[in-house]
DOSEDO-622636 format. One record per residue (C-alpha): x negated, y negated, z. Coordinates in Angstrom, 2 decimals. Each point is the difference from the previous one (the first is absolute). Layout:
REM residues N
@xx X, yy Y, zz Z
...
REM end
This chain:
REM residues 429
@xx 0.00, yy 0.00, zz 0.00
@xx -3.05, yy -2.47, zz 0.98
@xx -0.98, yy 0.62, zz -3.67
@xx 3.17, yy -1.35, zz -1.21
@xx 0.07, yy -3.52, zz 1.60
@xx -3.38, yy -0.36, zz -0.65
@xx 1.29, yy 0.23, zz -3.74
@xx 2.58, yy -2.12, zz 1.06
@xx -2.54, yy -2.37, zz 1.28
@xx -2.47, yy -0.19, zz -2.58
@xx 2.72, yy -0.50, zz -2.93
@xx 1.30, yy -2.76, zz 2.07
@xx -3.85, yy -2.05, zz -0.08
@xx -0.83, yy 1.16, zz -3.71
@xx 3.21, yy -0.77, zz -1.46
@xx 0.22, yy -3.13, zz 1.46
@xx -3.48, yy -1.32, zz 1.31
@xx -1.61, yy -1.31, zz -2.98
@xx 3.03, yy -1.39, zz -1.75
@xx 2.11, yy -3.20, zz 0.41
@xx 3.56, yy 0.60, zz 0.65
@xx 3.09, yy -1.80, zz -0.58
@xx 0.37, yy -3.10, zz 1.48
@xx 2.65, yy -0.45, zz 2.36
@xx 2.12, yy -2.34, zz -1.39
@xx 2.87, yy -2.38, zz 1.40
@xx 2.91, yy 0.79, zz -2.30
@xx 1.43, yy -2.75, zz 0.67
@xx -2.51, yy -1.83, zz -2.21
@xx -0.43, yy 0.45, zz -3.65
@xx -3.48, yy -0.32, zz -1.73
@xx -1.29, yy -0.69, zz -3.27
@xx -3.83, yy 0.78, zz -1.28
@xx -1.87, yy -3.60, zz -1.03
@xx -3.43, yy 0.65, zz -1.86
@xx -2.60, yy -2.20, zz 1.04
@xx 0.04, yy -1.99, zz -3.61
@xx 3.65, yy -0.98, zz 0.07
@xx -0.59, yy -0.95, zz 3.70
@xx -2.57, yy -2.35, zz -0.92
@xx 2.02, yy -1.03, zz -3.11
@xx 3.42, yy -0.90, zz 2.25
@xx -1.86, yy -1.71, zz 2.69
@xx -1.23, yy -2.62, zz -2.55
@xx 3.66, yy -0.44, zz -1.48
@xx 2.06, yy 0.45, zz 2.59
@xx -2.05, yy -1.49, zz 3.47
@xx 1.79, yy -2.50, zz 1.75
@xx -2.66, yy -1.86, zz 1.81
@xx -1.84, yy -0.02, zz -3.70
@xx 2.79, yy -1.11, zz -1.78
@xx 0.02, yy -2.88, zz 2.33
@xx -3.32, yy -0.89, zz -0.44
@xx -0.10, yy -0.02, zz -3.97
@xx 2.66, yy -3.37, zz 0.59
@xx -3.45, yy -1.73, zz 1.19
@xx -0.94, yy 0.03, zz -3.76
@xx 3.16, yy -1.26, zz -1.12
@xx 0.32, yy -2.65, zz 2.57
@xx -3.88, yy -0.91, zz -0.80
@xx 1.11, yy -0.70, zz -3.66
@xx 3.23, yy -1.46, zz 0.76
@xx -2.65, yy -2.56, zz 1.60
@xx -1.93, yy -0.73, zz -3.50
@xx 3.38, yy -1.10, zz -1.16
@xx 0.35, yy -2.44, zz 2.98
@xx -3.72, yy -1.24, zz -0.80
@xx 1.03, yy -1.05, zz -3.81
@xx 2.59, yy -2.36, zz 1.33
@xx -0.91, yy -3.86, zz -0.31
@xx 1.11, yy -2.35, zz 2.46
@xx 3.85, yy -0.75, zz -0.51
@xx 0.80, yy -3.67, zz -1.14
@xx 2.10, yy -2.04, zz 2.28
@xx 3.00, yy -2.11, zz -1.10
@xx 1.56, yy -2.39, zz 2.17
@xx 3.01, yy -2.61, zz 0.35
@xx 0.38, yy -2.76, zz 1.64
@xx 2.81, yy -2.68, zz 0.23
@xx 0.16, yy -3.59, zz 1.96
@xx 3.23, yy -2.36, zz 0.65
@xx -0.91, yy -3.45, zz 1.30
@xx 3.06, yy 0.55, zz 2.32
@xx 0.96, yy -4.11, zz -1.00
@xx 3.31, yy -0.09, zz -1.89
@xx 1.15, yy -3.33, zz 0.72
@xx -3.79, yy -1.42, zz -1.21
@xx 0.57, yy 3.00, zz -3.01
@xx -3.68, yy 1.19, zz 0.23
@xx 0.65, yy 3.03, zz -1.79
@xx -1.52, yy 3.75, zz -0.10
@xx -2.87, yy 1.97, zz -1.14
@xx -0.90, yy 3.52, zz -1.06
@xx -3.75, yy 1.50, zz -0.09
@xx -1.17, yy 3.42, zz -1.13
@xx -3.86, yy 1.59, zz -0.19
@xx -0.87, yy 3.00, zz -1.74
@xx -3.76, yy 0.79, zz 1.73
@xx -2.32, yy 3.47, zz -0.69
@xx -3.14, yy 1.19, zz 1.69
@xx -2.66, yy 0.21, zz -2.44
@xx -2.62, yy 2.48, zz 1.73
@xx -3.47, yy -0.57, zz -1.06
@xx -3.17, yy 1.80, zz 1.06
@xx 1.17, yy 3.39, zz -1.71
@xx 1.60, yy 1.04, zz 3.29
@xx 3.07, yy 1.93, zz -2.25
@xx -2.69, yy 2.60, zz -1.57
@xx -1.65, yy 0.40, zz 3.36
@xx 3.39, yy 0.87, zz 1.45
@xx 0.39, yy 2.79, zz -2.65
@xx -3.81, yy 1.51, zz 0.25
@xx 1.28, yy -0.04, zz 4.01
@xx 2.82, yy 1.83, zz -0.71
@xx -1.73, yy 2.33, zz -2.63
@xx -2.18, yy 0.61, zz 2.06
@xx 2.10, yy 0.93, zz 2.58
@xx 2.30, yy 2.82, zz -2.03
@xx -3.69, yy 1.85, zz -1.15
@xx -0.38, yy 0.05, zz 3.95
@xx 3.63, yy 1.20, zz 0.87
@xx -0.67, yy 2.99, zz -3.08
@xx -2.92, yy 0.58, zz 1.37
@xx 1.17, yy 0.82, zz 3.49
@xx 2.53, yy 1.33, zz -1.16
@xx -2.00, yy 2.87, zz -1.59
@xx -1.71, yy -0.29, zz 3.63
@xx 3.31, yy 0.88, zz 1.50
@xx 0.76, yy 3.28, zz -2.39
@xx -3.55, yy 1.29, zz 0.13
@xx 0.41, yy -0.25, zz 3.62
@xx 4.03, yy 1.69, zz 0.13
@xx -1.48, yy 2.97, zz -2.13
@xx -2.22, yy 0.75, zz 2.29
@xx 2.73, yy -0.15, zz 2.85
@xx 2.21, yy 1.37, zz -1.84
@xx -2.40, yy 3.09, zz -0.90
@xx -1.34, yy 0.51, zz 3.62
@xx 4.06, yy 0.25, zz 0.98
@xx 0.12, yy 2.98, zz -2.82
@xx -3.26, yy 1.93, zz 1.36
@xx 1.52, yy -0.56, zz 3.25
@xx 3.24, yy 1.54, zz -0.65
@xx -1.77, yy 3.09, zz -1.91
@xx -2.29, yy 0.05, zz 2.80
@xx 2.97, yy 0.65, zz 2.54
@xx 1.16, yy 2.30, zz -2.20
@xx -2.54, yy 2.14, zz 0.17
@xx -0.36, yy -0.35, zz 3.79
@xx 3.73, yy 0.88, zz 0.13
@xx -0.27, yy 3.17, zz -1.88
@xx -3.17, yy 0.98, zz 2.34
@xx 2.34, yy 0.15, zz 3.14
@xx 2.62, yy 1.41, zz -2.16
@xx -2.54, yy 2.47, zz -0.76
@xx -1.13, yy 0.84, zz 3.52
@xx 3.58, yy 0.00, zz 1.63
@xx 1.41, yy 2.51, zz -2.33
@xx -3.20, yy 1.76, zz 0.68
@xx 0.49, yy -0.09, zz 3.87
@xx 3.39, yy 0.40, zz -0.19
@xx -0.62, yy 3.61, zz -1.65
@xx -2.55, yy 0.74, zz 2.69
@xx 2.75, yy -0.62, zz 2.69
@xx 2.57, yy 2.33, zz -1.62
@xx -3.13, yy 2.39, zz -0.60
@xx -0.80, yy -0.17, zz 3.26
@xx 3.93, yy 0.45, zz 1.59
@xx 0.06, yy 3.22, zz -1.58
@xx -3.85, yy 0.92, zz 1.78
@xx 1.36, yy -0.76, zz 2.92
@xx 3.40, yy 1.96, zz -0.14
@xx -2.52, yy 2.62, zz -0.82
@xx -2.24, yy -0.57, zz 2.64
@xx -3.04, yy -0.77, zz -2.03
@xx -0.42, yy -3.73, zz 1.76
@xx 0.82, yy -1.65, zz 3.21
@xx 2.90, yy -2.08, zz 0.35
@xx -2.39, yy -2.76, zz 0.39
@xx -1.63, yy -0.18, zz -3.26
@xx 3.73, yy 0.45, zz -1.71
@xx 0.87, yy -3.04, zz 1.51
@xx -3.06, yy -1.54, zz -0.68
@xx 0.68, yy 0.54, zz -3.85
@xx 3.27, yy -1.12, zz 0.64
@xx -0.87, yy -3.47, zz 1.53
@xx -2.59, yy -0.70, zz -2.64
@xx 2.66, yy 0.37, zz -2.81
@xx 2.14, yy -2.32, zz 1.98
@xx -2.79, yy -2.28, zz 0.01
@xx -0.85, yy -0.17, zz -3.24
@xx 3.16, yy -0.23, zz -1.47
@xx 0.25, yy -3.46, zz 2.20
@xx -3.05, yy -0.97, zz -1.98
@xx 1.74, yy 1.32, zz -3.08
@xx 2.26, yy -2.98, zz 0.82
@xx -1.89, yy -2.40, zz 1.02
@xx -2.41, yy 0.47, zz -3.71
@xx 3.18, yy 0.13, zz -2.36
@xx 1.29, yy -3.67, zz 1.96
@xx -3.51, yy -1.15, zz -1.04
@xx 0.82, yy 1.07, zz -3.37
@xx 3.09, yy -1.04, zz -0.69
@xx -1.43, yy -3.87, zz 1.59
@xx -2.83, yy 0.09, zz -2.83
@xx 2.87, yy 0.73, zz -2.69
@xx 2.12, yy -3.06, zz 1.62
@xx -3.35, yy -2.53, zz -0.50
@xx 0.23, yy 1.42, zz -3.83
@xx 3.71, yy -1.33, zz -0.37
@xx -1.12, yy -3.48, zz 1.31
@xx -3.28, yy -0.33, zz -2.44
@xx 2.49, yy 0.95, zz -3.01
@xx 2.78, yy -2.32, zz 1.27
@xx 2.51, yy 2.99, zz 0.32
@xx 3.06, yy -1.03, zz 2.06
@xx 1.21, yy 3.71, zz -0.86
@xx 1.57, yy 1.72, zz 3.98
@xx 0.53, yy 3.19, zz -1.32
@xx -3.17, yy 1.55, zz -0.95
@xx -3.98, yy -0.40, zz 0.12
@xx -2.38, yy 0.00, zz -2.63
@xx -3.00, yy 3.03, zz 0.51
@xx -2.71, yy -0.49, zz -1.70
@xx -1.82, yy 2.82, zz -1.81
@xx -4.09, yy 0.53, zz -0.18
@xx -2.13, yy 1.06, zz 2.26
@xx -3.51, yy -1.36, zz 1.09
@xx -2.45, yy 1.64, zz -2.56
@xx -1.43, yy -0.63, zz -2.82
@xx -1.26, yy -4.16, zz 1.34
@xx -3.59, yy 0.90, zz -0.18
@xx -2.07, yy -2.79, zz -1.89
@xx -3.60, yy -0.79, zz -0.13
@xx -1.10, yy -3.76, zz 0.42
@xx -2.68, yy -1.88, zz -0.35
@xx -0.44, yy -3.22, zz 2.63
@xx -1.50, yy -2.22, zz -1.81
@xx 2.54, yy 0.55, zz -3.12
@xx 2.55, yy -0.36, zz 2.14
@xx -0.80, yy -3.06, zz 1.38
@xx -0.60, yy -1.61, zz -3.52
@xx 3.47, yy 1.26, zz -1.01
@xx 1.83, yy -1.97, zz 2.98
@xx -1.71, yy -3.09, zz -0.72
@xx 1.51, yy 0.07, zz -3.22
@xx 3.40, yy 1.76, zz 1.07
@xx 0.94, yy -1.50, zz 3.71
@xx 2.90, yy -2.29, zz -0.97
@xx -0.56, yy -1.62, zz 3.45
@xx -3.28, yy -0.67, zz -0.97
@xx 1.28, yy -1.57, zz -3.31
@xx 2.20, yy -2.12, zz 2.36
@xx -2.79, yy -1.61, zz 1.99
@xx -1.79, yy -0.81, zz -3.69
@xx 3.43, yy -1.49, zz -1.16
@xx 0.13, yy -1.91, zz 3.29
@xx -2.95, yy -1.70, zz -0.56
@xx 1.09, yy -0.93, zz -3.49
@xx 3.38, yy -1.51, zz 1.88
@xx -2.00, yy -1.73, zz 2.46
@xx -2.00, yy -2.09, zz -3.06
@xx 3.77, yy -0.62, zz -1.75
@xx 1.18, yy -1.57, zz 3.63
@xx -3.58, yy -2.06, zz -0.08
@xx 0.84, yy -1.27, zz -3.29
@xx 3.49, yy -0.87, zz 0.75
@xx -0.71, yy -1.96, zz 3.50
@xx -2.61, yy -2.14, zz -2.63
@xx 3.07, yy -0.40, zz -2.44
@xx 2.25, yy -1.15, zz 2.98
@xx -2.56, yy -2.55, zz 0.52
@xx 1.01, yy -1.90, zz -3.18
@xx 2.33, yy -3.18, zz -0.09
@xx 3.33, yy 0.78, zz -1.34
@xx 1.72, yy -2.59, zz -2.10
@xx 3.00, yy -0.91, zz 0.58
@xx 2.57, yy -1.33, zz -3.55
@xx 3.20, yy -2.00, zz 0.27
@xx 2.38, yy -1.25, zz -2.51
@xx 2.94, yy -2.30, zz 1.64
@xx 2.90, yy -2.03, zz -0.95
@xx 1.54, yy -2.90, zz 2.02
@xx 3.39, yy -2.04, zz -0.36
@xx 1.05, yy -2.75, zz 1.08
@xx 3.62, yy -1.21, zz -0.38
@xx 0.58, yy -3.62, zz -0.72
@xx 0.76, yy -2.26, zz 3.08
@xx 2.86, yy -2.23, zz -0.50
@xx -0.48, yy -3.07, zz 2.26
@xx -0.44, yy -3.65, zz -0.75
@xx -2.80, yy -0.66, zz 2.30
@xx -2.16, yy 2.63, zz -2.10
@xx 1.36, yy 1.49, zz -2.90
@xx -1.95, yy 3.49, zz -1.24
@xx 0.64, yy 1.80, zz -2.58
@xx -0.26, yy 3.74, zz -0.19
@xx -3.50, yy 1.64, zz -0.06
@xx -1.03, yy 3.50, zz -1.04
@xx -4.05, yy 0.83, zz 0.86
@xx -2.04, yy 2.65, zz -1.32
@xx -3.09, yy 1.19, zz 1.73
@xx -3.05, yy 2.51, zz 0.33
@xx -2.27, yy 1.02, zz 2.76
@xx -3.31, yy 1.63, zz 0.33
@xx -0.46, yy 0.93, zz 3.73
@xx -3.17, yy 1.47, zz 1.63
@xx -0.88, yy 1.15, zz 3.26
@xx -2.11, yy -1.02, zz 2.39
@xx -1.93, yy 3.24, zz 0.77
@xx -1.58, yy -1.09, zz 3.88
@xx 0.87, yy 3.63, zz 0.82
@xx -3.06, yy 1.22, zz -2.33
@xx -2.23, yy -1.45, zz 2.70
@xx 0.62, yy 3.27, zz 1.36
@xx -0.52, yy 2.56, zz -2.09
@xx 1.63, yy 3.16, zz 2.23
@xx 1.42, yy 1.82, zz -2.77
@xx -3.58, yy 0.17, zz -1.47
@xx -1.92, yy 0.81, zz 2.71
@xx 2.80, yy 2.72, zz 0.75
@xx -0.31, yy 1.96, zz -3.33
@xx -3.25, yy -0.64, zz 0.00
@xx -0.43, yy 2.20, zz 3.36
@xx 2.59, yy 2.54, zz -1.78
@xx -2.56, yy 0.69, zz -2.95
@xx -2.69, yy 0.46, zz 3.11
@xx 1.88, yy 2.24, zz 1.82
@xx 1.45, yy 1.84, zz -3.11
@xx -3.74, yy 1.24, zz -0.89
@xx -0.46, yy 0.86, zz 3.46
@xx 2.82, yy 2.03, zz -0.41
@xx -0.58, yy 1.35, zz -3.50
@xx -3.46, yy 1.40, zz 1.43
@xx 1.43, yy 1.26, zz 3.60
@xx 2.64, yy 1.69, zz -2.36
@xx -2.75, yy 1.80, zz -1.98
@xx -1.91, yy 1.12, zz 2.84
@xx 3.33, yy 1.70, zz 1.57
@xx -0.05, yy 1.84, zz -3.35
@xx -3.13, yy 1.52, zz 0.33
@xx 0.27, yy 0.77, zz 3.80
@xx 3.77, yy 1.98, zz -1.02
@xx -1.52, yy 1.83, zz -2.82
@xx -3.00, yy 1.37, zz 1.74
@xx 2.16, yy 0.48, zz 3.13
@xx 2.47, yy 1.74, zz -2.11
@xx -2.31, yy 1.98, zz -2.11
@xx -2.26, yy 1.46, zz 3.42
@xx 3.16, yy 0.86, zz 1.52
@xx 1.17, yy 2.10, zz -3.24
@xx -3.05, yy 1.78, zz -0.57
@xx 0.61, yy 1.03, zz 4.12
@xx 3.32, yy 0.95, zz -0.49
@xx -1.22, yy 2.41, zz -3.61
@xx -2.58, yy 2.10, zz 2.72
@xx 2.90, yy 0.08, zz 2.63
@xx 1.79, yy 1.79, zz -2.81
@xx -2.34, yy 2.21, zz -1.30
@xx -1.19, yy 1.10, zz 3.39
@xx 3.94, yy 1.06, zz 0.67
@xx -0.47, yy 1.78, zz -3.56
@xx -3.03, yy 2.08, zz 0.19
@xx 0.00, yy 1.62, zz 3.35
@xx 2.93, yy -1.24, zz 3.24
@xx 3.03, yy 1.12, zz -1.93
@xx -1.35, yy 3.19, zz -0.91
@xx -1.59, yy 0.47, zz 3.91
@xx 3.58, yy -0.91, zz 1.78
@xx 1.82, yy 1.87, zz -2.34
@xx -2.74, yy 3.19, zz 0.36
@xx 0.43, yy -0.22, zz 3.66
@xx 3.64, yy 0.07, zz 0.36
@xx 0.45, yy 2.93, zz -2.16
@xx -3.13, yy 1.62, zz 2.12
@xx 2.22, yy -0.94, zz 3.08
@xx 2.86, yy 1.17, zz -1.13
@xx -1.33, yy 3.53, zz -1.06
@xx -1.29, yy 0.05, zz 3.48
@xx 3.73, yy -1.04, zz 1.84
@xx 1.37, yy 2.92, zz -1.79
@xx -2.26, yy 2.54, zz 0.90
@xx 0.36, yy -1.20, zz 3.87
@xx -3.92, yy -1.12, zz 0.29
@xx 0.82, yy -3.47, zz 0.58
@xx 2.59, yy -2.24, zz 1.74
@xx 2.90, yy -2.45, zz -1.60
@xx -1.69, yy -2.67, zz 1.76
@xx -2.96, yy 0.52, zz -2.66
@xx 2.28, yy 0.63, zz -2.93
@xx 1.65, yy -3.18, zz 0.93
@xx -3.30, yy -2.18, zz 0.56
@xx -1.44, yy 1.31, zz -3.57
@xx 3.74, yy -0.83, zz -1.42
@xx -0.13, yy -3.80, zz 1.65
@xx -3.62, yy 0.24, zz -1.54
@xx 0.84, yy 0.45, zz -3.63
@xx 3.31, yy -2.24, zz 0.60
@xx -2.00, yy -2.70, zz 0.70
@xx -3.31, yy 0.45, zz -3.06
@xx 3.35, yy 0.16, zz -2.25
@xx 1.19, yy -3.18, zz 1.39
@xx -3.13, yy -1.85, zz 0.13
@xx -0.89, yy 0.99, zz -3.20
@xx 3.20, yy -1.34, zz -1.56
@xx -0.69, yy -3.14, zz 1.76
@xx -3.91, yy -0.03, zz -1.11
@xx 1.69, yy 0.74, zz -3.54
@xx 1.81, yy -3.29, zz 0.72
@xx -2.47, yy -1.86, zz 1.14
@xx -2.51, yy 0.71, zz -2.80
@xx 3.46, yy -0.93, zz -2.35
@xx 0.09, yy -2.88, zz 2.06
@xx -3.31, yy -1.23, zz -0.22
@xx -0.03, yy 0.29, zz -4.27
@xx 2.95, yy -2.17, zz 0.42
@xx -1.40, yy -2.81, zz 2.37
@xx -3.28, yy 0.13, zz -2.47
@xx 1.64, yy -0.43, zz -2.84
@xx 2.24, yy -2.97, zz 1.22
@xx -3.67, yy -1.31, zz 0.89
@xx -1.10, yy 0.17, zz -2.97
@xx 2.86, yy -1.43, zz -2.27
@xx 0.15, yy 3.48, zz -1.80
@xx 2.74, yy 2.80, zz -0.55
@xx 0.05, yy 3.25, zz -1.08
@xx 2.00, yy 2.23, zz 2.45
@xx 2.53, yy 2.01, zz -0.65
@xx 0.86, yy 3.64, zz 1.69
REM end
């Protein structure tokens, strides 16, 4: 009989050890597969918070519009009554036509302003997507990640969960204390609580999806399909470098800021210059009807040149002002640039880490754990060792599986952070 439910036993670890079972799924939930390329591809059409941010280019050219506009002429009327009827001193009526002439070329230098100011708004604009992709892939590795870690405990509760029933009938039979069938049976308890608690962490990561794609949609979550492999790529430092100094949309922003910075300079100068001011007027006078001084009725044309008295350019603030911007602008152009560098080398150091975390996992722990707990398990059924072993070489290879998943995701997530350094992007899984 002993021979039997060691059978019993060994079909339940064989059948089930190695593989990845079926999740356990909330029914109340529907799910539909996402590959990672329509992902990607929805997230740039359908974001909220990026939709929002393209208005910034349309606002930025609504304001080249607004710097095309001249100065608006000004008409006015005017009209006068001598308030003497018995001396009959008559009326008058006035009206002015007057326009701004701006001089100094201060209407171009509002458009190269506002130019410039739209290339900066596309530019960090681009800043903002390169940026979301890279969110918006980490939340995808994330949720595949959790996946996998999901399907792990899956894994080892269905496992345990045979043991216990294995081990009910041992003990009915007398093969094992009562103590080590309710050991069995409290361990499957337990994990199925972490069964639970990995498939809530799951299901979170597939909610964060439905936010990056701007899904309002109740009744169902996306899943994304992929796994971790296949991200290897070789780099070379100094390459990559070169290729974000040339890519980095932030760092294109800086160099456009710069170029803004000189348009403000040039339109404080133009601000500087007098502005002319033209009028064109008519006056009349009605006749005045007395006999102590007769006037006839009068009708006046005029025109007016005004100009300015510019004290206020003793004090040149605006100037001085964008003349500091252009300073600081550099400043920032090369702080930008050296930010760069320090990401990409940052980023690459801690990919090339997270490659030998993998391979380590790959040529030698997975193999060990999974060698021991089979060794372990040979050993439980022929009685020569205790469940308290079985079950500390079981929490052993539970937790290589687990950690190698997450080194999986790390190494995933370090190719992602390097190539948002970088300004480059080639993944897809």
């Amino acid at each position: 009989m002993n021979k039997y439910i060691n059978i019993i036993l060994a079909l339940a670890f064989l059948s089930v050890g190695m593989q990845l079972s079926a999740q356990v799924l909330d029914p109340s939930f529907a799910y539909k597969n996402i590959d990672y390329a329509t992902f990607v591809s929805l997230v740039g059409k359908n974001n909220l918070a990026y939709s929002a941010e393209k208005f910034n280019v349309d606002i930025a050219e609504a304001e080249i519009l607004q710097a095309r506009v001249f100065p608006d002429p000004e008409l006015s009327f005017e009209a006068s009554d001598n308030g003497q009827r018995r001396m009959k001193m008559g009326y008058g009526f006035a009206s002015e036509l007057s326009w701004t002439v701006e001089l100094g070329g201060k209407r171009h230098a509002r458009m190269d302003v506002a130019k410039g100011q739209v290339q900066l708004t596309q530019l960090l604009l681009e800043d903002y997507f390169r940026n979301l992709r890279a969110d918006a892939t980490l939340a995808y590795l994330t949720a595949l990640q959790n996946k996998m870690l999901l399907d792990v405990q899956q894994t080892s509760y269905e496992q345990m969960k045979k043991l216990s029933e294995a081990d009910s009938i041992r003990y009915g039979l007398g093969s094992i204390s009562q103590v080590d069938a309710r050991q069995s049976k409290l361990e499957a308890s337990t994990m199925l609580n972490e069964v639970f608690a990995a498939e809530a962490e799951w299901k979170s990561s597939l909610a964060d999806l439905s936010t990056l794609l701007g899904d309002d949609q109740i009744d169902f979550l996306w899943n994304p399909t992929g796994d971790l492999k296949g991200l290897g790529r070789d780099f070379v430092l100094s390459e990559l470098i070169g290729d974000a100094k040339v890519n980095r949309a932030d760092l294109q922003a800086a160099l456009q800021q710069k170029n803004l910075s000189s348009s403000l300079l040039k339109l404080a100068k133009a601000n500087r210059a007098i502005d002319l001011g033209l009028s064109l007027g008519m006056d009349y006078a009605s006749y005045v009807n007395n006999v102590i001084a007769p006037t006839p009725s009068m009708t006046t044309v005029k025109v007016g040149v005004s100009v300015p008295l510019k004290f206020s350019n003793k004090h040149p603030a605006e100037v001085r002002s964008a003349q500091w911007g252009i300073l600081q602008a550099e400043k920032e152009h090369k702080q930008t640039t050296l930010v760069i560098q320090s990401e990409v080398t940052q980023a690459y150091h801690g990919y090339r880490a997270a490659q030998k975390q993998v391979a380590q996992f790959e040529t030698g722990l997975l193999t060990d754990a999974q060698a021991i707990l089979g060794g372990k398990i040979y050993s439980y059924q022929r009685g020569e060792s205790s469940l308290l072993e079985l079950l500390d070489a079981q929490r052993t290879y539970i937790e290589v599986q687990q950690n190698y998943y997450v080194t999986r995701y790390n190494c995933a997530a370090a190719l992602v952070e390097l190539e948002r350094a970088v300004g480059i992007w080639d993944i897809n899984f």
